[in-house]
C-alpha positions as a Python dict, from the first residue, in 0.01 Angstrom:
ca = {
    (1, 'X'): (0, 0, 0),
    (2, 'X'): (7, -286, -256),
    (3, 'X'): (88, -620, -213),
    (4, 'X'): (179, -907, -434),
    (5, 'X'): (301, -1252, -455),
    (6, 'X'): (651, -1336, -569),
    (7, 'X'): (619, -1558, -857),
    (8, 'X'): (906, -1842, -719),
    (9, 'X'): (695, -1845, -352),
    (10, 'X'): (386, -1753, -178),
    (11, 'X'): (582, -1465, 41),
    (12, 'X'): (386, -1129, -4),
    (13, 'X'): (626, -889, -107),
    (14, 'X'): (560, -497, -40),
    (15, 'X'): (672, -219, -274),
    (16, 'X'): (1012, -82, -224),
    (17, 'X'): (883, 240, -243),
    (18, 'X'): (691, 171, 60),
    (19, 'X'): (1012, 42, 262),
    (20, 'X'): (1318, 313, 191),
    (21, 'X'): (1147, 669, 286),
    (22, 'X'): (1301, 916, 487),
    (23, 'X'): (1242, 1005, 806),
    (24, 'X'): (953, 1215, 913),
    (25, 'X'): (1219, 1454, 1133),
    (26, 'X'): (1453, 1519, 800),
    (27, 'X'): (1143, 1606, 534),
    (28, 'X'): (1171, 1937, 577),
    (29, 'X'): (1526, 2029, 542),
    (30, 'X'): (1621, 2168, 292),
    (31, 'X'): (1898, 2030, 21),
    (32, 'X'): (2260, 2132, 177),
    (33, 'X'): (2408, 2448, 63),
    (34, 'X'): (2762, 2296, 62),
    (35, 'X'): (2611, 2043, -163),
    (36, 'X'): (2513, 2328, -380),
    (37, 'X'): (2882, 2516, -401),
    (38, 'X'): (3053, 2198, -467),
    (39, 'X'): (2824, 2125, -737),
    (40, 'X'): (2908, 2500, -846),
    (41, 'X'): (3296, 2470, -803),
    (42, 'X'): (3242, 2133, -1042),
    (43, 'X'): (3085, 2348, -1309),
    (44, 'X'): (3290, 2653, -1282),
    (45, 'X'): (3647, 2541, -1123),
    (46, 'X'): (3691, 2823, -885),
    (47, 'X'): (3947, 2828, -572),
    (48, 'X'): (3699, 2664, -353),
    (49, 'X'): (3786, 2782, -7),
    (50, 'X'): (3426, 2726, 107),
    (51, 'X'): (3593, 2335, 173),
    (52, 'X'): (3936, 2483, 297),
    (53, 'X'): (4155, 2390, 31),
    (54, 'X'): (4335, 2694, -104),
    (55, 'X'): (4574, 2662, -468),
    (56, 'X'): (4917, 2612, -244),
    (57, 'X'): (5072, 2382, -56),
    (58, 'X'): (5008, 2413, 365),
    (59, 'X'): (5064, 2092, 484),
    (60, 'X'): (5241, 2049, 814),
    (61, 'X'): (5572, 1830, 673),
    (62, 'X'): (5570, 1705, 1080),
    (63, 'X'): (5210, 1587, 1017),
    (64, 'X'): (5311, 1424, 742),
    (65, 'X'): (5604, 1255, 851),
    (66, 'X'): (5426, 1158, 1174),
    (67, 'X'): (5141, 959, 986),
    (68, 'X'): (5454, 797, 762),
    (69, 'X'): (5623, 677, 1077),
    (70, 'X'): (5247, 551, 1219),
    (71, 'X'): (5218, 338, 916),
    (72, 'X'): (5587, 190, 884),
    (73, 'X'): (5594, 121, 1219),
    (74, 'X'): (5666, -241, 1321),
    (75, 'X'): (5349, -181, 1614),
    (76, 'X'): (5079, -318, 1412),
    (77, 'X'): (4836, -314, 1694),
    (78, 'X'): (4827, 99, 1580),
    (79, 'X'): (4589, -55, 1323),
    (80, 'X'): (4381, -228, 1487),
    (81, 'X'): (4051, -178, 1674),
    (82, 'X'): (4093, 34, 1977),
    (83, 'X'): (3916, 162, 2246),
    (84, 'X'): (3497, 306, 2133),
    (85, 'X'): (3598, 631, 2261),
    (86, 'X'): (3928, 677, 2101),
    (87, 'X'): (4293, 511, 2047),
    (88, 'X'): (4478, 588, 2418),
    (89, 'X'): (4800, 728, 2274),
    (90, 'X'): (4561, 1007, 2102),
    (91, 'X'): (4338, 1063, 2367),
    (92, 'X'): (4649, 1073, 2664),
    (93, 'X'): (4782, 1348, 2408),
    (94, 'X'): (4501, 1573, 2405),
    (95, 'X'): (4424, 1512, 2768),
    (96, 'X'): (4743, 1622, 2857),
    (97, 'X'): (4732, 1990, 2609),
    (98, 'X'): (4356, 2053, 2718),
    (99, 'X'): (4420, 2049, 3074),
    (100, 'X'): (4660, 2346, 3010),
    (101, 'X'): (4396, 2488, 2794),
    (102, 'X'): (4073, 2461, 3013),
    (103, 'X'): (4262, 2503, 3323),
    (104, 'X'): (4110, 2169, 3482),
    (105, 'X'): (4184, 1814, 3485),
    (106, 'X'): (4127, 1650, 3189),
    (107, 'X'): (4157, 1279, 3157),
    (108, 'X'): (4067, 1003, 2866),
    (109, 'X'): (3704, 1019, 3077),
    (110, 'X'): (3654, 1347, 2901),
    (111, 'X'): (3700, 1283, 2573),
    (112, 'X'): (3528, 1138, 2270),
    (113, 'X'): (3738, 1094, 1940),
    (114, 'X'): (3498, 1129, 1662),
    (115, 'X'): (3516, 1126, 1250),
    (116, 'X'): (3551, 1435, 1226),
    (117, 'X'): (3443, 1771, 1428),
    (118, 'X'): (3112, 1764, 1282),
    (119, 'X'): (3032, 1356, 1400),
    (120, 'X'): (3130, 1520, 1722),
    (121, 'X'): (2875, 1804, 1710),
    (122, 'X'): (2629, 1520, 1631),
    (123, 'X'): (2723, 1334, 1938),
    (124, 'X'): (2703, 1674, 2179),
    (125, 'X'): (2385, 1806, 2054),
    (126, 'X'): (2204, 1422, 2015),
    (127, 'X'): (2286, 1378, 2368),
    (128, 'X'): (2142, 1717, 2557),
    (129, 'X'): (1859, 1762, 2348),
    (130, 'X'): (1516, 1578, 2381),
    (131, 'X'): (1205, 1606, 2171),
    (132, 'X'): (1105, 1975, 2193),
    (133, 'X'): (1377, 2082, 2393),
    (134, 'X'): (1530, 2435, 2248),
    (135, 'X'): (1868, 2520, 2116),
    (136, 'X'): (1968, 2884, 2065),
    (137, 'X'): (2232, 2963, 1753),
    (138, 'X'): (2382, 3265, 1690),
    (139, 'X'): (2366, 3386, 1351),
    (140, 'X'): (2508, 3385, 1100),
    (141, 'X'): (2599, 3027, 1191),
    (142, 'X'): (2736, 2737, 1036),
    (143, 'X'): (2447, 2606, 866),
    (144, 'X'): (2411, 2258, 1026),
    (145, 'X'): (2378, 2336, 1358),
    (146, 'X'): (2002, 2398, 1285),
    (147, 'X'): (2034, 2026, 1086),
    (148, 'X'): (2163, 1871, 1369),
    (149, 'X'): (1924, 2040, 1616),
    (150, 'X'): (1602, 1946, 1407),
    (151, 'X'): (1747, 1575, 1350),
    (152, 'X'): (1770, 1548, 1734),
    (153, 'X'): (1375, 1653, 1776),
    (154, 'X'): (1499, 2030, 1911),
    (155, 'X'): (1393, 2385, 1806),
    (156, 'X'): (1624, 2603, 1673),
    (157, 'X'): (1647, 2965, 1792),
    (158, 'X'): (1829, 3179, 1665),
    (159, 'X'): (1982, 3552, 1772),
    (160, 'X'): (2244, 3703, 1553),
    (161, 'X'): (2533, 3890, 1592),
    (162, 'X'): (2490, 4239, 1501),
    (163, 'X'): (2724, 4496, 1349),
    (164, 'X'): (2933, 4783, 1511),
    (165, 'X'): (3080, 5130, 1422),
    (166, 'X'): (3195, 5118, 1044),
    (167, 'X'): (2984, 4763, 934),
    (168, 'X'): (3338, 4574, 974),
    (169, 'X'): (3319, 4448, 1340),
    (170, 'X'): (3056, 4209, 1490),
    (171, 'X'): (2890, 4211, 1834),
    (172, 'X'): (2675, 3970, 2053),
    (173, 'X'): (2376, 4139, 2105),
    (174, 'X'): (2315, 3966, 2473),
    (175, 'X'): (1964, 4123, 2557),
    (176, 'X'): (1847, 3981, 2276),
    (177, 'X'): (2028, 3619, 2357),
    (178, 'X'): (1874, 3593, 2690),
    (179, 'X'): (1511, 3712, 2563),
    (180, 'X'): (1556, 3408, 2356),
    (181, 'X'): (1602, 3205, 2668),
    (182, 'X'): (1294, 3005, 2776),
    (183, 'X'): (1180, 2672, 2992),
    (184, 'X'): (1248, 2474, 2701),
    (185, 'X'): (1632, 2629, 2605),
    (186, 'X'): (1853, 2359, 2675),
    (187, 'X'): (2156, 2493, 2496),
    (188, 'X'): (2344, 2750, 2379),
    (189, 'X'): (2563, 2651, 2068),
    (190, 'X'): (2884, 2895, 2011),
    (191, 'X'): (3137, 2920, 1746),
    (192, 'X'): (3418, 3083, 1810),
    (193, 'X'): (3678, 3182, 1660),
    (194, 'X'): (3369, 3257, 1445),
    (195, 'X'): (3270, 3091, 1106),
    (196, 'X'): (3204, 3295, 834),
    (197, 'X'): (3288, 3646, 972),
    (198, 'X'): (3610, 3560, 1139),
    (199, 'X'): (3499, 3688, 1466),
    (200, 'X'): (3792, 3626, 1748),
    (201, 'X'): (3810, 3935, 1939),
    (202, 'X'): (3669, 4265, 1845),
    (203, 'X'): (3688, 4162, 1513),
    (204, 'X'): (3717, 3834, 1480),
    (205, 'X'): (3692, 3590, 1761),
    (206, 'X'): (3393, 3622, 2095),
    (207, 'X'): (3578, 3855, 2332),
    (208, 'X'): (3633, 3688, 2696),
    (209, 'X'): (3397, 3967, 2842),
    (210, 'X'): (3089, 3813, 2620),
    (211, 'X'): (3198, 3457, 2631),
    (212, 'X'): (3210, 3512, 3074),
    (213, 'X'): (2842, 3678, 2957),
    (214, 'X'): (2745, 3372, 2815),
    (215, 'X'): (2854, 3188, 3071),
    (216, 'X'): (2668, 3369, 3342),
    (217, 'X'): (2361, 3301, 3141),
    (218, 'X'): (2413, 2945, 3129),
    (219, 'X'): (2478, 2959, 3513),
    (220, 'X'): (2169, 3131, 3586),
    (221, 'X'): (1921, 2941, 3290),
    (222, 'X'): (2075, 2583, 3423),
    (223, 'X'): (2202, 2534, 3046),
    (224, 'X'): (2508, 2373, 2878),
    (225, 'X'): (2683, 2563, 2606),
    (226, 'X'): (2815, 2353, 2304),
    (227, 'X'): (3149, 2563, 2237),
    (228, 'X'): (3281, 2455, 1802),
    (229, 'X'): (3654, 2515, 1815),
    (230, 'X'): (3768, 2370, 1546),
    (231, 'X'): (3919, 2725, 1424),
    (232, 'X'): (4093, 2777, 1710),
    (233, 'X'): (4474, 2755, 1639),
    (234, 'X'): (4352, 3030, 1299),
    (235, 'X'): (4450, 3355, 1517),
    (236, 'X'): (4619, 3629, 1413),
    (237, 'X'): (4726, 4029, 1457),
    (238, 'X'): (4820, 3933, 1827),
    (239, 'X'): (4442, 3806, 1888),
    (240, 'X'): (4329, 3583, 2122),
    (241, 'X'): (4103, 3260, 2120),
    (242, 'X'): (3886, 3301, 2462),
    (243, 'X'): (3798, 2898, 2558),
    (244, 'X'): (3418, 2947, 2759),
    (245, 'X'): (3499, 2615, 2926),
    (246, 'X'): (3834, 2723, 3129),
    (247, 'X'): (3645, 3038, 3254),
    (248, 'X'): (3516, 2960, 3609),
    (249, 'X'): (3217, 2741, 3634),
    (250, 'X'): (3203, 2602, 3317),
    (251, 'X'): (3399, 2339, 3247),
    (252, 'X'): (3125, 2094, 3400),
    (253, 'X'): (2883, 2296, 3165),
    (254, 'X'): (3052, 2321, 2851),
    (255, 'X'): (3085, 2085, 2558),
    (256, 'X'): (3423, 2159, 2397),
    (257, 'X'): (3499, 2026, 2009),
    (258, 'X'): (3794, 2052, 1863),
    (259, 'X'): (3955, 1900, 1458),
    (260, 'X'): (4266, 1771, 1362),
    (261, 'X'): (4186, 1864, 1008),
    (262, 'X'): (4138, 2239, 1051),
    (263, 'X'): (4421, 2251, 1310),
    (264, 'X'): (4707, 2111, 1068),
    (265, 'X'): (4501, 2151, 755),
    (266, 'X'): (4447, 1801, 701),
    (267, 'X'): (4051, 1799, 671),
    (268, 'X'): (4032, 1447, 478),
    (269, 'X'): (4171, 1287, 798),
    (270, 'X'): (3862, 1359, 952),
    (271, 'X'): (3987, 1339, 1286),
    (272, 'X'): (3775, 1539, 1575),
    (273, 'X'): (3698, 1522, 1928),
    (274, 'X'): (3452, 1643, 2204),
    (275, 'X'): (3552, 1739, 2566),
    (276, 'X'): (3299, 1749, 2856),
    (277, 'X'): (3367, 1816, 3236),
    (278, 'X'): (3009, 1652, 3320),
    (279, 'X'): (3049, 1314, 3364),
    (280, 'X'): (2696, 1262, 3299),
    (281, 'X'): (2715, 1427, 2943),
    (282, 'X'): (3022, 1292, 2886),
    (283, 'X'): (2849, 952, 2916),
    (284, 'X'): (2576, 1070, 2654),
    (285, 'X'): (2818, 1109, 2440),
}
């Protein structure tokens, strides 16, 4: 390091490039493929659904009108500071559908609003895992779970879905998930309905039969399973979305995140929330 003396003083002044380096824990990720496709849609002007936004018009008109009336309305407390964990009328709201969805009792206690789903996968996986600690992902994944894993001192380790009968269905291969399993794995992270293959059931989504699998594994490993939802109104052909935190057992073991944005298709709102039945992670959070 160099020092030198500012010429109006006698402070000792050290070179910037000494102050604004990055973080020992992010060197060596690597440069974010979304960062790469939007630089590619910029060059090439493609429909870019790798972002979600499709060349026709999807918008709720409810959602619309609803955030109209928010900002005419005469209440100008709704834009003020609320409550760190979320604004009450939001938070009652979602309360009130998850309980019907999880099949427990959720209250405001459970739930984190966040900016966006992915500040609430930052929040879930930042609060389980410690320096070390392990993180199993099931691939192909999303690619920032194994960001957000690294950035919170974990390992990623990763199992992958495997292909069935004619190469167009996808299957958890769950020997292989629980040879993964260690004394370090802390967490399991699941994404159903399933981004990018679209796995729901069968084809697209975790069938309940695997996700109760998965739960029996965190039941027997002592782990929590960090369940991304945010797809999980984007069913079709009759399927169903399977939630891992109503089956039984796991709502005290399962972090649950759900987005406004990919629910009504409103993705610049960046509106997202985590729900956990533990008390004590909820409290990480």
């Amino acid at each position: 390091m160099y020092m030198f003396n500012c010429s109006q003083s006698n402070t000792i002044i050290a070179p910037m490039s000494d102050c604004f380096k990055i973080a020992d824990r992010f060197k060596a990720f690597e440069p974010s493929f979304f960062k790469e496709i939007a630089e590619m849609v910029e060059r090439n002007k493609p429909i870019n659904l790798g972002v979600s936004v499709p060349d026709f018009d999807v918008y709720p008109q409810t959602i619309i009108e609803a955030m109209r009336d928010i900002v005419l309305d005469d209440n100008t407390t709704m834009h003020q500071m609320t409550k760190i964990t979320g604004h009450p009328r939001l938070v009652n709201v979602l309360a009130k559908l998850y309980s019907q969805l999880l099949n427990n009792k959720v209250t405001g206690d459970n739930i984190l609003i966040t900016c966006g789903a992915f500040e609430a996968l930052y929040c879930a996986i930042h609060s389980i895992i410690n320096h070390g600690d392990e993180a199993i992902i099931i691939d192909p994944a999303y690619d920032e779970f194994e960001v957000l894993v690294k950035g919170a001192g974990g390992v990623p380790v990763h199992t992958c879905l495997k292909r069935t009968g004619d190469g167009t269905d996808w299957q958890l291969d769950l020997d292989d998930l629980e040879a993964k399993i260690t004394d370090r794995t802390r967490v399991i992270i699941i994404n159903t309905p399933h981004n990018p293959t679209g796995k729901v059931q069968s084809l697209p989504l975790f069938t309940r039969s695997e996700l109760e699998a998965i739960g029996q594994l965190c039941l027997k490993h002592n782990l929590i399973a960090v369940s991304d939802e945010v797809f999980e109104w984007l069913t079709y052909d009759g399927r169903t979305h399977h939630r891992i935190a109503s089956l039984p057992g796991m709502y005290d073991r399962c972090v649950t995140i759900g987005s406004l944005g990919k629910a009504c298709h409103v993705t610049g709102w960046r509106c997202g929330w985590a729900i956990a039945g533990n008390p004590v992670v909820r409290m990480g959070l």
